[in-house]
C-alpha positions in Angstrom: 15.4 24.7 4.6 18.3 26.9 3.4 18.6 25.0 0.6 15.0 25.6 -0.5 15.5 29.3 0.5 18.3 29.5 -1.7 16.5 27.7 -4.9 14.0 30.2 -7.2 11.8 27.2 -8.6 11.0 26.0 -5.3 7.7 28.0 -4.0 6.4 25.4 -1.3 8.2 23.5 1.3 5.8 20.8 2.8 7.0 18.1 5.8 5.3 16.0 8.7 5.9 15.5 12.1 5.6 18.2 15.0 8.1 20.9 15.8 8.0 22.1 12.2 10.0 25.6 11.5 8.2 28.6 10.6 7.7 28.4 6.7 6.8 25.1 6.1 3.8 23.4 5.6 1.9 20.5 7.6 0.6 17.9 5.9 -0.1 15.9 9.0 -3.8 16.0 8.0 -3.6 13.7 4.9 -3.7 10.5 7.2 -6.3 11.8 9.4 -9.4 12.5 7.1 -12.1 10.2 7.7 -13.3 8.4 4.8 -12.2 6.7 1.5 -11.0 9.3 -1.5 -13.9 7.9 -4.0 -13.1 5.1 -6.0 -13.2 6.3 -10.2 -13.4 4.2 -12.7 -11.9 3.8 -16.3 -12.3 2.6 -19.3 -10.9 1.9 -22.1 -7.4 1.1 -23.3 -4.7 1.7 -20.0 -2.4 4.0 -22.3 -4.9 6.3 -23.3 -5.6 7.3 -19.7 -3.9 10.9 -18.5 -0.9 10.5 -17.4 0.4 13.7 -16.5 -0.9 17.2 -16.6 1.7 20.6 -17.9 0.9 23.5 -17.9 2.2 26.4 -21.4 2.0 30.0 -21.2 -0.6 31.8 -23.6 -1.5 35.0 -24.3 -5.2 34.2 -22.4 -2.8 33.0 -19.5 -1.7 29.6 -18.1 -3.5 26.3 -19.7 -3.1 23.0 -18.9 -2.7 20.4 -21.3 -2.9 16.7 -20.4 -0.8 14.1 -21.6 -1.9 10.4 -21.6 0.9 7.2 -21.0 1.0 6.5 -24.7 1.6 10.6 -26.0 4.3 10.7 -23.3 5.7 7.3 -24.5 6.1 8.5 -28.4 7.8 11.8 -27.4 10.6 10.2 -25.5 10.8 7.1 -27.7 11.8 9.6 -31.0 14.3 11.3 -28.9 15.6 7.6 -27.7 15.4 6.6 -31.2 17.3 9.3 -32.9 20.2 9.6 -30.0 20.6 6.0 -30.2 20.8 5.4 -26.8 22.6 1.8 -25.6 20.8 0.2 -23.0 21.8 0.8 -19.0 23.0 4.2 -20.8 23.8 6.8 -17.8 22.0 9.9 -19.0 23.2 13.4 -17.7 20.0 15.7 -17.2 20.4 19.6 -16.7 16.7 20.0 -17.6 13.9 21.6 -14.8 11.4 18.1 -15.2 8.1 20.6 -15.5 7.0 20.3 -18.9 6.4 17.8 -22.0 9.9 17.9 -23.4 12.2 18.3 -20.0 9.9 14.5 -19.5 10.1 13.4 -22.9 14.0 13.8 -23.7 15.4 13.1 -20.3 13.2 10.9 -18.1 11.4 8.5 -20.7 14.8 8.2 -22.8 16.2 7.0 -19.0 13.0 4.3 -18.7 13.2 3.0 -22.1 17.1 2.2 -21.8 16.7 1.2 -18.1 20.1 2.5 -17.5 21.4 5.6 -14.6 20.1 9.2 -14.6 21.8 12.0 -12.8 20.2 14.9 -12.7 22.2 18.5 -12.6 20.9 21.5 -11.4 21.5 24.5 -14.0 24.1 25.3 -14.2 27.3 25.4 -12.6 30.1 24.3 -15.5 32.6 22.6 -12.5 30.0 20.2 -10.9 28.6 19.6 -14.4 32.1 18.3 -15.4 32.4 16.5 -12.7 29.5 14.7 -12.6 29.8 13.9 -16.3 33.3 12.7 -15.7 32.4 10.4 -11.9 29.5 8.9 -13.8 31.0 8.2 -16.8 27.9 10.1 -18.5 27.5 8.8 -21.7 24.6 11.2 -23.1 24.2 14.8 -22.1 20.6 16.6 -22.3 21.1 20.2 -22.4 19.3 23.4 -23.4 19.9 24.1 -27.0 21.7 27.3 -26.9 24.1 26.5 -24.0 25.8 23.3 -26.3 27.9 25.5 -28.4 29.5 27.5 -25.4 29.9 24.1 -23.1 31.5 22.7 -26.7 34.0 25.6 -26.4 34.9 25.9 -23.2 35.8 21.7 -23.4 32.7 20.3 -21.2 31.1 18.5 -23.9 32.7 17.0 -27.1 34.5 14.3 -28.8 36.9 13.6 -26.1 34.8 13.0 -23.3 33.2 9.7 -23.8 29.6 10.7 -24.7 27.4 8.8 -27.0 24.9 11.7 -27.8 24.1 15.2 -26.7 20.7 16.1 -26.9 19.9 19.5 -27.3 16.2 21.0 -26.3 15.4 23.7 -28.8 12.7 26.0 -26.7 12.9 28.8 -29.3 12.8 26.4 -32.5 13.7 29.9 -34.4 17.2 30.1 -32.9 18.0 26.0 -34.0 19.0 27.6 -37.8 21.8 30.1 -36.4 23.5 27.4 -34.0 26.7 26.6 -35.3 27.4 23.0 -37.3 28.5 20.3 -34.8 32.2 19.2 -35.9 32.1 15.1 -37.1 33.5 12.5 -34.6 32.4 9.9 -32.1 29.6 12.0 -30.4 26.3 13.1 -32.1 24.2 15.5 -31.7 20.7 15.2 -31.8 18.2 18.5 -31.5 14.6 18.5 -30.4 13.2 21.5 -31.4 10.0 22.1 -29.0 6.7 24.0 -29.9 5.4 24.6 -26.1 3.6 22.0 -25.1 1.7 20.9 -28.4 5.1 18.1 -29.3 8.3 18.3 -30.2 10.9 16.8 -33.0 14.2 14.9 -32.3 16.8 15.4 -35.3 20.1 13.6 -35.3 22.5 15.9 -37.5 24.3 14.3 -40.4 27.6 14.5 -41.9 27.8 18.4 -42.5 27.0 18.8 -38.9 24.6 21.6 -39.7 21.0 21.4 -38.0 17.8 19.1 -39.8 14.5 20.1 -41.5 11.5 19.9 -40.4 9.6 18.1 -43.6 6.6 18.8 -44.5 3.8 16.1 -43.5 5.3 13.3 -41.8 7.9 13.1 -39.9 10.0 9.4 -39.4 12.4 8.3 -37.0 15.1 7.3 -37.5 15.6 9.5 -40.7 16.1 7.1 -44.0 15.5 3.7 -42.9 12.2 2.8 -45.2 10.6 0.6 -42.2 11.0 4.0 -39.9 8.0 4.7 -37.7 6.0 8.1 -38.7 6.0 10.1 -34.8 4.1 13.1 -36.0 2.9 15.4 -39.0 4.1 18.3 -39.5 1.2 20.2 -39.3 -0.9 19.3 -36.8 2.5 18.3 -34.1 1.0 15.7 -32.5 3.0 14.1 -30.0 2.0 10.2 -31.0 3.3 7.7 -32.7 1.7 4.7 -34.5 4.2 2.5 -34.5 4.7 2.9 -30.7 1.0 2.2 -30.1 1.6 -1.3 -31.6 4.4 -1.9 -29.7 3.2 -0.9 -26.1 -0.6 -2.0 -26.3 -2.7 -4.1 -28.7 -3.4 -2.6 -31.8 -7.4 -1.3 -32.0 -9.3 -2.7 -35.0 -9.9 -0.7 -38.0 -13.5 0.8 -38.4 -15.0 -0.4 -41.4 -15.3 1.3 -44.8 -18.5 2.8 -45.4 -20.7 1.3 -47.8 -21.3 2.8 -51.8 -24.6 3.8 -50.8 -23.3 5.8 -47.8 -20.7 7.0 -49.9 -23.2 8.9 -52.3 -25.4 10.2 -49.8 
């Protein structure tokens, strides 16, 4: 109870049983309604049901946007893809999981390499250390704008034993003034995120200096010619074609049309 008192993003407190303190909700009643919940059925490929439901900030006001299993999958496998994350990887999350790319960068990336996740709660630099040092964290997801100060104060870097640090970019603007990431054993990898319409995972090269965003389609990993193409440019959508091969049968293609369809 005091610890929910003492944490902003928790609004409800919910618990069962009798004797419950003032301030918390009953939900006693769930296992006492009479009745069956109605049975729905789907159709359909299983991937393209909804998975999960976010919700972005507009100038009309909060709008949902839903997210089916194979969207969700392409999002996190770019990220997984460009960070190169080893399998049973122990991934070090200081993301709030409430929106497309908190899920996409830390919790798929942690499913796909079947490996440890420990969550931290941001951000206190000392039990951030810690944990990265107990669990021998060997890539860090962290807001974009806090990696250069963690960099300089000697929480994240070369000498720590991390594989990648992911940066989430929630103002893409600010990704072209962060500082170039010095070479050595750990990369960095930013995902620059436009609300809840997608997202882009860039592993920085050589110069250490943040990635483009090309123009049409974008590939991951960047330069191998048998890459898989995750999104265009311009519409941002969060799937990937490849992916769809690999986690479900492919659909047959339609057929073309016909010459004399063509010329009416």
């Amino acid at each position: 109870m005091h610890i929910a008192m003492e944490t902003f993003t928790i609004r409800f407190l919910c618990g069962f049983g009798e004797g419950l303190p003032d301030g918390v909700v009953p939900v006693d009643d769930i296992f006492t309604i009479e009745g069956h919940p109605r049975e729905i059925e789907r159709y359909g490929e299983a991937s393209d049901h909804v998975a999960l439901v976010t919700f972005d900030i507009t100038a009309d006001g909060i709008v949902p946007v839903a997210r089916s299993h194979g969207e969700l999958i392409a999002g996190g496998l770019g990220v997984h893809i460009e960070a190169r994350i080893e399998q049973d990887a122990v991934i070090l999350g200081a993301l709030a999981g409430a929106s497309f790319a908190s899920l996409a960068s830390t919790i798929v990336p942690w499913l796909l390499c079947g490996g440890t996740l420990v969550l931290h709660h941001p951000f206190a630099p000392a039990v951030f250390e810690t944990q990265r040092a107990t669990e021998q964290c060997r890539v860090a997801v962290l807001p974009g704008p806090m990696v250069a100060p963690l960099a300089e104060g000697g929480l994240i870097g070369h000498d720590h034993g991390l594989q990648a640090v992911v940066a989430v970019w929630r103002a893409p603007e600010r990704l072209a003034a962060s500082p170039a990431w010095p070479a050595g054993d750990t990369a960095l990898v930013d995902v620059p995120v436009f609300g809840e319409i997608g997202l882009v995972a860039a592993r920085r090269g050589a110069s250490g200096k943040s990635s483009t965003i090309p123009t049409g389609r974008v590939t991951l990993p960047r330069g191998p010619r048998r890459a898989c193409m995750c999104s265009t440019s311009r519409a941002m959508p969060a799937a990937c074609s490849r992916c769809r091969v690999r986690w479900r049968r492919a659909r047959p293609s339609r057929p073309a049309p016909s010459a004399a369809a063509r010329r009416s």
